[in-house]
FIDREN-465122 format. One record per residue (C-alpha): residue number from 1; residue in one letter; x, y, z. Coordinates in steps of 0.25 Angstrom, whole numbers, m for minus. Layout:
<rs>
(NUM "A" (X Y Z)),
...
</rs>
This chain:
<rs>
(1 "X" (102 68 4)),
(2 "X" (99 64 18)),
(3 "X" (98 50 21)),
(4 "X" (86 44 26)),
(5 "X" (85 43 41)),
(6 "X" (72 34 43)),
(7 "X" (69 24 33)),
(8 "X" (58 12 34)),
(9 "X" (61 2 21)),
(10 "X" (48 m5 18)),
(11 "X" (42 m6 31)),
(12 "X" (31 m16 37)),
(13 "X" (25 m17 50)),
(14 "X" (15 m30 52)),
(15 "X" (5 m31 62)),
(16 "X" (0 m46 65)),
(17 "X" (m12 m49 72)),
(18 "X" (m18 m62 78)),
(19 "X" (m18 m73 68)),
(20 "X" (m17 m61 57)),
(21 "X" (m7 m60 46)),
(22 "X" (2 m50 48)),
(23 "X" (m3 m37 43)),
(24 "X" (4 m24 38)),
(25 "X" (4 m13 46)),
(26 "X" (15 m5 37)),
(27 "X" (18 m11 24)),
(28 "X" (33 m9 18)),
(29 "X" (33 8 22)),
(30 "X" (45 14 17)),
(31 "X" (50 29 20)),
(32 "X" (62 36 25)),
(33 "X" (65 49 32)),
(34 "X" (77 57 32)),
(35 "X" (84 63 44)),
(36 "X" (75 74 51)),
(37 "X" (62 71 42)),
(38 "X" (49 70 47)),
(39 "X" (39 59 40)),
(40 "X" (26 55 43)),
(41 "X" (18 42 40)),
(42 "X" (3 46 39)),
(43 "X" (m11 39 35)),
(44 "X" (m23 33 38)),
(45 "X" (m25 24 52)),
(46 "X" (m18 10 52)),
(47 "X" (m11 15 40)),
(48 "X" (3 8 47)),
(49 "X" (9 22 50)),
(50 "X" (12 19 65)),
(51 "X" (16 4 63)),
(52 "X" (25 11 54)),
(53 "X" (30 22 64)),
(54 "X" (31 10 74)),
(55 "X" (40 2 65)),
(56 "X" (50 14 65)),
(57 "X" (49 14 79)),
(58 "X" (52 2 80)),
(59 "X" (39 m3 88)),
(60 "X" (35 m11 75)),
(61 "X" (43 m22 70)),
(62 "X" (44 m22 53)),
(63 "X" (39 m33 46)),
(64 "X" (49 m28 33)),
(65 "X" (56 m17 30)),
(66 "X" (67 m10 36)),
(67 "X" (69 4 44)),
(68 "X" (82 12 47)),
(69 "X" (85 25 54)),
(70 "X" (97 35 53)),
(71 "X" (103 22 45)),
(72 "X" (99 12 57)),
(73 "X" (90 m1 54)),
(74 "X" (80 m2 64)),
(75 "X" (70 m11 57)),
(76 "X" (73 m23 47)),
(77 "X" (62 m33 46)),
(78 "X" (72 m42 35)),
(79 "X" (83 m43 45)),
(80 "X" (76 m40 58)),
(81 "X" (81 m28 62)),
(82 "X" (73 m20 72)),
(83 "X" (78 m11 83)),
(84 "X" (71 m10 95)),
(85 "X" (60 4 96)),
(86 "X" (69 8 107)),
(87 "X" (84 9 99)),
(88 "X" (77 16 88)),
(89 "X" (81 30 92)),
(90 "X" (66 34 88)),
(91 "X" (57 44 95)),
(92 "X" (41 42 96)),
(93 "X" (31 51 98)),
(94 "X" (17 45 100)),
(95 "X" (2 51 98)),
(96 "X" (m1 51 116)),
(97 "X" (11 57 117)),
(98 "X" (16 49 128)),
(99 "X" (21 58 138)),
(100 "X" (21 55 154)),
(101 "X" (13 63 161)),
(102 "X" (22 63 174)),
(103 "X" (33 70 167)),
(104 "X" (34 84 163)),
(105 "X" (36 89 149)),
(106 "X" (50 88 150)),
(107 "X" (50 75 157)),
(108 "X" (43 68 145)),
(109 "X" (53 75 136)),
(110 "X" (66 68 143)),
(111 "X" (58 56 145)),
(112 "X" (70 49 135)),
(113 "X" (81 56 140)),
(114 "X" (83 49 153)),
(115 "X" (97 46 147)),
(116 "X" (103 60 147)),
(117 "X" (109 69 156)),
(118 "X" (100 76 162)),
(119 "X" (104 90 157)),
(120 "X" (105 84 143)),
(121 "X" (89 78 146)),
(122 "X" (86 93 150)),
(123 "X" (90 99 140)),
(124 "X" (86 89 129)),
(125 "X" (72 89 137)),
(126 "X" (72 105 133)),
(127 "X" (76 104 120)),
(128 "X" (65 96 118)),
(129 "X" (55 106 123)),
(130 "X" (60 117 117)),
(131 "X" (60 110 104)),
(132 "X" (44 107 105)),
(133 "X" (42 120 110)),
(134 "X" (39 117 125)),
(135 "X" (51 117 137)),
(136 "X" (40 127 142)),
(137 "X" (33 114 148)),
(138 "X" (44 107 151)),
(139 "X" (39 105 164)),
(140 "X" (23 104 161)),
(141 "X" (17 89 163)),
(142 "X" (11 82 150)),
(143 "X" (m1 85 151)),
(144 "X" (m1 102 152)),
(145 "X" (4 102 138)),
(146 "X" (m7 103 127)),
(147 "X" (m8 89 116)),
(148 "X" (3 96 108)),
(149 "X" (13 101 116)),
(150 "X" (13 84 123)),
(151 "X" (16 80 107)),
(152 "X" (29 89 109)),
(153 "X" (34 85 122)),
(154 "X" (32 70 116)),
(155 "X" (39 74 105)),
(156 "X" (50 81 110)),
(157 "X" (51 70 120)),
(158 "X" (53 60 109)),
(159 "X" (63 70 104)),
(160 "X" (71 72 116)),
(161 "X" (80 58 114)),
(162 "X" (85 61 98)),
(163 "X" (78 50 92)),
(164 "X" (83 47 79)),
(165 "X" (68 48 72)),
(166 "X" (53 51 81)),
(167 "X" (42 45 77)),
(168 "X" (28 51 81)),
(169 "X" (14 44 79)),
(170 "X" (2 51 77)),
(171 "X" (6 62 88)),
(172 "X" (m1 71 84)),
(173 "X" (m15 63 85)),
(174 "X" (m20 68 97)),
(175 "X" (m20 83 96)),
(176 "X" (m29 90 89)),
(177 "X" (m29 92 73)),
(178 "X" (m23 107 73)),
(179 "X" (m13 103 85)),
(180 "X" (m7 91 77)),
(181 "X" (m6 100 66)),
(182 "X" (1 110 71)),
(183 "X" (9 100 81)),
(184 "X" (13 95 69)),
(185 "X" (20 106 63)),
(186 "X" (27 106 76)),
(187 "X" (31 93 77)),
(188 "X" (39 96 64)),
(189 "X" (46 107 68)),
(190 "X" (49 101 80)),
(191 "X" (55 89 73)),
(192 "X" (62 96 61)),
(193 "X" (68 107 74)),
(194 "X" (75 93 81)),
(195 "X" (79 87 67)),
(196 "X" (70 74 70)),
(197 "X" (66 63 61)),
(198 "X" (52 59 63)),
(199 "X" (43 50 58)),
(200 "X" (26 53 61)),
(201 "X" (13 47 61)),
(202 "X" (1 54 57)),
(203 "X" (m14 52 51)),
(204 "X" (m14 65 49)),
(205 "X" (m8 71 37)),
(206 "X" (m9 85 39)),
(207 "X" (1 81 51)),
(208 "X" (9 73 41)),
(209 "X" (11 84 32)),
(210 "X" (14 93 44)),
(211 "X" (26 85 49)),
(212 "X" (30 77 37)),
(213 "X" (42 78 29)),
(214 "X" (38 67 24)),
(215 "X" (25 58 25)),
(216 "X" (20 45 22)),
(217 "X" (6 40 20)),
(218 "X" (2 25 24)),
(219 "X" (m10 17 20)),
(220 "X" (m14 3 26)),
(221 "X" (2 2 29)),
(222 "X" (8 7 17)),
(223 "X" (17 20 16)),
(224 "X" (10 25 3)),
(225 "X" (19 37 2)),
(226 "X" (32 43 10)),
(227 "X" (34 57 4)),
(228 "X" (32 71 8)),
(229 "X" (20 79 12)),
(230 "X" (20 85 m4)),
(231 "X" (23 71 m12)),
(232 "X" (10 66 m4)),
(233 "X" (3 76 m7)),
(234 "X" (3 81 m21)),
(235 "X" (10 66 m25)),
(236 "X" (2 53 m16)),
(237 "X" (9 43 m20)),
(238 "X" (m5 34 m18)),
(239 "X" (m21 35 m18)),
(240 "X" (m19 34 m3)),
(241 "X" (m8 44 m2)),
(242 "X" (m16 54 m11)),
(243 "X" (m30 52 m4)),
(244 "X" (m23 53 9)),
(245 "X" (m16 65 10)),
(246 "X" (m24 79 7)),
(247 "X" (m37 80 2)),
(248 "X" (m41 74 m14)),
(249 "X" (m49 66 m21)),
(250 "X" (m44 57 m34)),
(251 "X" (m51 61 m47)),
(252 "X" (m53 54 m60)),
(253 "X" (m43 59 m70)),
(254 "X" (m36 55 m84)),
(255 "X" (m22 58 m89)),
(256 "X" (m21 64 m102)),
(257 "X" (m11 69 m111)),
(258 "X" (m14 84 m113)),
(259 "X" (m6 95 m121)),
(260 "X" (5 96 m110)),
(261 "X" (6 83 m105)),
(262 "X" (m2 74 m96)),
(263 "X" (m15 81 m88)),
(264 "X" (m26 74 m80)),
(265 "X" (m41 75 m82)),
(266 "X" (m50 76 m71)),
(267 "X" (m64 82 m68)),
(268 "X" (m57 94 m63)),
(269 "X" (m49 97 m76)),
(270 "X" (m36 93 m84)),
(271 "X" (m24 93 m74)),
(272 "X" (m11 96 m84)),
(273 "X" (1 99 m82)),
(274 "X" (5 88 m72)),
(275 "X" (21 86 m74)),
(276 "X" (17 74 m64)),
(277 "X" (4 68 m71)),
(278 "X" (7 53 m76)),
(279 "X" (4 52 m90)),
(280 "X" (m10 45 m95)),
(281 "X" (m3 31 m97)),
(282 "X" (m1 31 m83)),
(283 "X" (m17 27 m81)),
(284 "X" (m26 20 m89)),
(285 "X" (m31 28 m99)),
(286 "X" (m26 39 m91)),
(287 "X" (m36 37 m79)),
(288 "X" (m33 43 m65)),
(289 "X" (m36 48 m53)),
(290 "X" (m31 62 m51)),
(291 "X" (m29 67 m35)),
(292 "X" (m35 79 m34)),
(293 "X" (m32 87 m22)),
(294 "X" (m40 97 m15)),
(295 "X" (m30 107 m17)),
(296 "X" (m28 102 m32)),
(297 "X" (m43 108 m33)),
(298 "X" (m46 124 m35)),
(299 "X" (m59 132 m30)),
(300 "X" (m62 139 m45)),
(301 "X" (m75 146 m47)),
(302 "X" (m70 149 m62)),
(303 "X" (m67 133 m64)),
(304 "X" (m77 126 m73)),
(305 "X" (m77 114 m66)),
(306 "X" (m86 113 m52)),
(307 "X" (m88 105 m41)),
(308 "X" (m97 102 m30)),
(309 "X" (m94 104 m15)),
(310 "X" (m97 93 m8)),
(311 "X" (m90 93 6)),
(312 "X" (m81 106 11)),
(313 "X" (m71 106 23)),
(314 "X" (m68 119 30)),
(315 "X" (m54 121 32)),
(316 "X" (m53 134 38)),
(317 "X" (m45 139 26)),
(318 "X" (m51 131 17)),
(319 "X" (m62 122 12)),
(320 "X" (m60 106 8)),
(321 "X" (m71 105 m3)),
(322 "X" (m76 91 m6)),
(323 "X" (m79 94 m24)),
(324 "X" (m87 85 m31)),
(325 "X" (m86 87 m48)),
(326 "X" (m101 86 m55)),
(327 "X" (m91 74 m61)),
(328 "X" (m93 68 m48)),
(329 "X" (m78 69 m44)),
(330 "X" (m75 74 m30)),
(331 "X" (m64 84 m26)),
(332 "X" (m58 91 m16)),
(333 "X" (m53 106 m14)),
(334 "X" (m47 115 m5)),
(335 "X" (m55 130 m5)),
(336 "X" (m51 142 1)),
(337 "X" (m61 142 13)),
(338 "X" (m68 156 9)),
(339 "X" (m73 148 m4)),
(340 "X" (m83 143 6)),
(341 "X" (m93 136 m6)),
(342 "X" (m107 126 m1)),
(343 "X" (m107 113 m1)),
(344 "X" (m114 108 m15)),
(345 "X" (m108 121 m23)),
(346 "X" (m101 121 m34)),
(347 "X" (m87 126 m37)),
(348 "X" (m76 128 m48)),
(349 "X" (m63 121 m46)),
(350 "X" (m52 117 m53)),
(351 "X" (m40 108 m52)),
(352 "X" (m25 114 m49)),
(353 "X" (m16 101 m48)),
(354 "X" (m1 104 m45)),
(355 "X" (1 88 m44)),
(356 "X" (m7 76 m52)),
(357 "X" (m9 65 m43)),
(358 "X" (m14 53 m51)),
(359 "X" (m18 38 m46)),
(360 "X" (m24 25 m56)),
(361 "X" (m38 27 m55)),
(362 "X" (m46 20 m47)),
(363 "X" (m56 11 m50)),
(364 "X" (m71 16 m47)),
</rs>
């Protein structure tokens, strides 16, 4: 098994401000990225993921914790290790681009090649813009290029000097939702074509799950889970992983022993055959909360148990219903978009659940 090219051992920043204690920015984040992978750190606002991605670079200084690269150590908070931003060998692509407006397209590209022949400069310069689909503009100024196409020439400019691993904060976040999307599936090619190691920052996690080999989700400074883009899905490791990613509501459920083994009851039936449901000892009197996906719930005229739409979402290809049980529960489900029911009418659903996802209940 490859080893691990990027690894961040128990990781703090802290911010200290006037006459204030110091404060955790990023509290002990741990993860690793082999050689060539892409991860991302995604969450919330001031959830620590650029203090975090400033650490790497090395613009942050660590209150604890250690970070190494290609077997290097670039940060030791216990011995005091910290090698300057500019000996890290790390490439950075920020959210305003940073290009200069006075130098053409391939100008800004060689930018960090000043110390090469200039035939090698030239041709690295065109490898560059081939590789992001653009030597056609080599010559064009900044500004005649569309929001995407200046996201490629900053990246194929970070590129250009081999760093060991790119770093890119939110780059995505001033282009329009379906451009980033789509830029974003680029990007990756982009990356996996030049054999790069990258490390992202995004609040978006359809982004996340577009570039990601690997994702991790942050909350209030803590990486609740560093894992791929199926793991955080159908197996959150937290409330705030689960609630975070896709769309779901938690409902009441009990585990039980039935005929072939452990099966949860919830106001939308008995889920059973769940090779990965805990068994009732594992809560209180068997108690739970179950994650029930949108997905995990199925448009069924013939089902006997209804619900109320509340709130519907057009998605083009589908709807986003908003249930609501005559128990009282709310739920969520995915309809194909020519099932186009009124708001306040009743339909049949059901549950189809591949994977159980239980947490403690919660108290009311």
């Amino acid at each position: 098994m490859p080893r691990m090219f990027l690894e961040l051992a128990s990781v703090s920043v802290h911010y200290h401000g006037s006459g204030v204690a110091a404060r955790a920015a990023v509290d002990r984040a741990t993860l690793a990225l082999r050689k060539g992978e892409i991860g991302v750190l995604v969450g919330p606002s001031g959830c620590g993921k650029t203090s975090l991605l400033r650490a790497v670079a090395g613009l942050e200084r660590c209150a604890q914790g250690r970070i190494t690269m290609d077997g290097r150590e670039l940060e030791n908070a216990a011995t005091g290790v910290h090698v300057p931003a500019e000996d890290r060998r790390i490439g950075m692509v920020f959210q305003d681009y940073a290009l200069f407006p006075h130098l053409s397209v391939a100008d800004n590209v060689g930018f960090g090649l000043q110390a090469l022949p200039r035939a090698e400069k030239r041709d690295r310069v065109l490898q560059m813009l081939e590789l992001v689909g653009l030597a056609h503009a080599a010559k064009r100024a900044p500004h005649q290029l569309s929001g995407g196409q200046q996201q490629r020439v900053a990246l194929a400019r970070a590129l250009a000097p081999r760093p060991q691993l790119l770093l890119l904060d939110e780059p995505f976040s001033n282009l329009d939702v379906d451009l980033r999307e789509r830029l974003a599936h680029e990007v990756r090619v982009i990356l996996k074509d030049s054999g790069a190691t990258a490390l992202f920052v995004t609040h978006d996690q359809l982004e996340a799950f577009a570039l990601g080999d690997l994702i991790g989700v942050m909350h209030r400074g803590r990486l609740e889970q560093w894992d791929t883009p199926y793991n955080l899905y159908h197996r959150p490791a937290s409330r705030f992983v689960a609630r975070f990613i896709g769309h779901g509501v938690f409902a009441p459920g009990r585990i039980v022993r039935g005929d072939a083994g452990p099966e949860v009851r919830t106001p939308v039936g008995a889920l059973a055959d769940m090779t990965e449901c805990p068994l009732p000892e594992a809560y209180p009197g068997g108690e739970c909360d179950v994650l029930l996906r949108a997905d995990d719930i199925v448009h069924d005229d013939a089902s006997p148990v209804k619900a109320r739409i509340e709130r519907k979402a057009f998605r083009g290809s589908e709807f986003l219903y908003t249930l609501r049980l005559a128990s009282g529960e709310q739920l969520m489900a995915h309809v194909p978009s020519h099932h186009d029911h009124q708001l306040g009418e009743w339909i049949g659903i059901r549950a189809e659940v591949d994977h159980v996802v239980t947490f403690a209940r919660e108290p009311a």
